[in-house]
C-alpha positions in Angstrom: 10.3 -17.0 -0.6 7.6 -14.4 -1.8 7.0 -12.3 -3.8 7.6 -9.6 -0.8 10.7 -10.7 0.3 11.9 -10.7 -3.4 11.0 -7.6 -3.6 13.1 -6.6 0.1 15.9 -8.5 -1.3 16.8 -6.0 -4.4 17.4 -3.0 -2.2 20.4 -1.7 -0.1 18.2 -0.9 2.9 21.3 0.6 4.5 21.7 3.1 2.1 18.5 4.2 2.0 17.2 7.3 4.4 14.7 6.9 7.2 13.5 10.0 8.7 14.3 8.4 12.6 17.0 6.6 12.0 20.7 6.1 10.4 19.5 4.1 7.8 16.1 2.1 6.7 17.8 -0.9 7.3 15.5 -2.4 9.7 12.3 -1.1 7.6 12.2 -4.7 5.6 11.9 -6.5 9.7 9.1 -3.7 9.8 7.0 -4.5 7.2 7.5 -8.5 7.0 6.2 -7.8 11.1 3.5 -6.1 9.3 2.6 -8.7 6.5 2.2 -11.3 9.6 0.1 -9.3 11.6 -3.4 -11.1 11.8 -5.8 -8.8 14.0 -6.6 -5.0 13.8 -4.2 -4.7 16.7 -1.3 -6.1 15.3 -1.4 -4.3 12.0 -2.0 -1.0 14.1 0.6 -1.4 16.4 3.0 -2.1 13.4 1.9 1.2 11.8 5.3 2.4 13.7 7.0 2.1 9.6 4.7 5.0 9.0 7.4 7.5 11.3 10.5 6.2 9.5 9.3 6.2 5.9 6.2 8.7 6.1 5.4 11.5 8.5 2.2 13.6 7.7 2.6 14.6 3.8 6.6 14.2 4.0 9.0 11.7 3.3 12.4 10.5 1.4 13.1 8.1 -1.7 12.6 5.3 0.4 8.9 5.4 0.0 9.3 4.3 -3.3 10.7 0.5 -2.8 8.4 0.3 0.0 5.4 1.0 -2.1 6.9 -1.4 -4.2 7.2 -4.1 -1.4 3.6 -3.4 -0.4 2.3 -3.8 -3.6 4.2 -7.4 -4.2 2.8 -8.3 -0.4 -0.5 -7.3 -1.9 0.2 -9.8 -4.5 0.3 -12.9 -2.2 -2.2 -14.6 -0.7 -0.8 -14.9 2.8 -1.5 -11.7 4.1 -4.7 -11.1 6.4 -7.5 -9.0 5.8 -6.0 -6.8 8.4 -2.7 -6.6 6.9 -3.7 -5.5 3.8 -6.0 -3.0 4.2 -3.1 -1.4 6.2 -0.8 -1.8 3.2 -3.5 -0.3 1.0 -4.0 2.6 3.9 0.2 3.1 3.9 -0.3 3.3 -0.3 -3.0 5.1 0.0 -0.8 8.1 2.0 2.3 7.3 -0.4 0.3 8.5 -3.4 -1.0 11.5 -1.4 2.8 13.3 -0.5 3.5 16.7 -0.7 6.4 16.2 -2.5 4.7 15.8 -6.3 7.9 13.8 -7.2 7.9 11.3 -5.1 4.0 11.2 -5.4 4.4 10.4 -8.9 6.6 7.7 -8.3 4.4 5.8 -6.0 1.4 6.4 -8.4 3.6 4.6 -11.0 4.4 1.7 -8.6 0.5 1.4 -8.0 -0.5 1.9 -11.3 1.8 -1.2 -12.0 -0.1 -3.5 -10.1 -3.6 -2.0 -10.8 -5.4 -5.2 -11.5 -4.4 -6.0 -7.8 -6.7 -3.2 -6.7 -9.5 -4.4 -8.6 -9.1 -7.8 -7.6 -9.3 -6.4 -4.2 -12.2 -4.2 -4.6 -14.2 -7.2 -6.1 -13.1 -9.9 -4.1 -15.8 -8.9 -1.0 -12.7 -9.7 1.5 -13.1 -6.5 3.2 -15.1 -3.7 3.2 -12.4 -1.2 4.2 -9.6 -2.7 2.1 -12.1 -2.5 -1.0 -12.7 1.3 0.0 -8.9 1.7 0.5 -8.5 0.0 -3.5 -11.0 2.5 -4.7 -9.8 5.3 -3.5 -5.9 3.9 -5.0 -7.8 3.3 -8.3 -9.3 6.7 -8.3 -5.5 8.4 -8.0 -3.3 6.1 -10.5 -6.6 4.6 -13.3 -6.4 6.1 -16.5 -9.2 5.2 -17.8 -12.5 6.5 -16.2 -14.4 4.0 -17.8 -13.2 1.3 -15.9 -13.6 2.8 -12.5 -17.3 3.4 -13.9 -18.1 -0.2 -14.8 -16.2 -1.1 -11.2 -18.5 1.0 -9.2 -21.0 -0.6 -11.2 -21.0 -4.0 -10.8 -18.8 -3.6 -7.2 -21.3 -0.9 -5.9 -22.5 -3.5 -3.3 -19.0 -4.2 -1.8 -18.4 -0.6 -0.8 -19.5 1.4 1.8 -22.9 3.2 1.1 -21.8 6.8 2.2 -18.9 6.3 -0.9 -18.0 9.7 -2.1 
């Protein structure tokens, strides 16, 4: 067991909402599909969580244990380059919600595991999952020095047009 399926294991998915469904009960299939996926195609084609926990700027409480699950996948070293730059994409639109609540809540659950995003950013694995890490780092850091000294000495693994 990982950290990510620890992490599935301490929810009720059948209590939670999904905005297709009855429940979110098959969300935690859904995103362990996602953690396997090794090519762009995979992790696109499992983007389908996206309608039941996200649509547009929208969603329900249950984005909060998923950003949770995402960030413990983001933890482990199993998951593909592919694979996480999608969870850092899904994050990425979990911190972004319209509903400044629930916003705030998956800033908190990033914020947890902000060394993650560093480690990600400076690891040279990926030039989109580093951008995708920035950009999460520029919405939950507190400290605007650190982002400084990231951009920095990580200037080099981000993408030249970085705004």
């Amino acid at each position: 067991m990982d950290a990510m399926e620890m992490e599935i294991g301490l929810y009720d998915w059948s209590r939670l909402p999904c905005l297709n469904c009855k429940s979110a009960e098959h969300v935690p299939e859904a995103l362990l599909r996602l953690a396997r996926a090794r090519t762009r195609e995979e992790a696109e084609r499992e983007q389908g969580i996206e309608g039941h926990v996200i649509q547009e700027y929208w969603a329900q409480a249950t984005v909060v244990p998923v950003a949770r699950v995402l960030m413990a996948g983001l933890a482990g070293r199993s998951l593909s380059v592919e694979a996480r730059r999608q969870f850092l994409d899904l994050l990425g639109s979990f911190v972004n919600l319209d509903d400044d609540e629930l916003a705030e809540q998956c800033k908190d659950v990033v914020r947890a595991g902000t060394w993650l995003l560093y480690e990600e950013v400076l690891s040279g694995r990926s030039i989109d999952g580093a951008l995708f890490a920035y950009w999460l780092l520029g919405e939950v850091e507190t400290n605007p020095a650190w982002l400084e000294r990231l951009l920095e000495v990580a200037r080099h693994l981000l993408p030249e047009d970085l705004s």
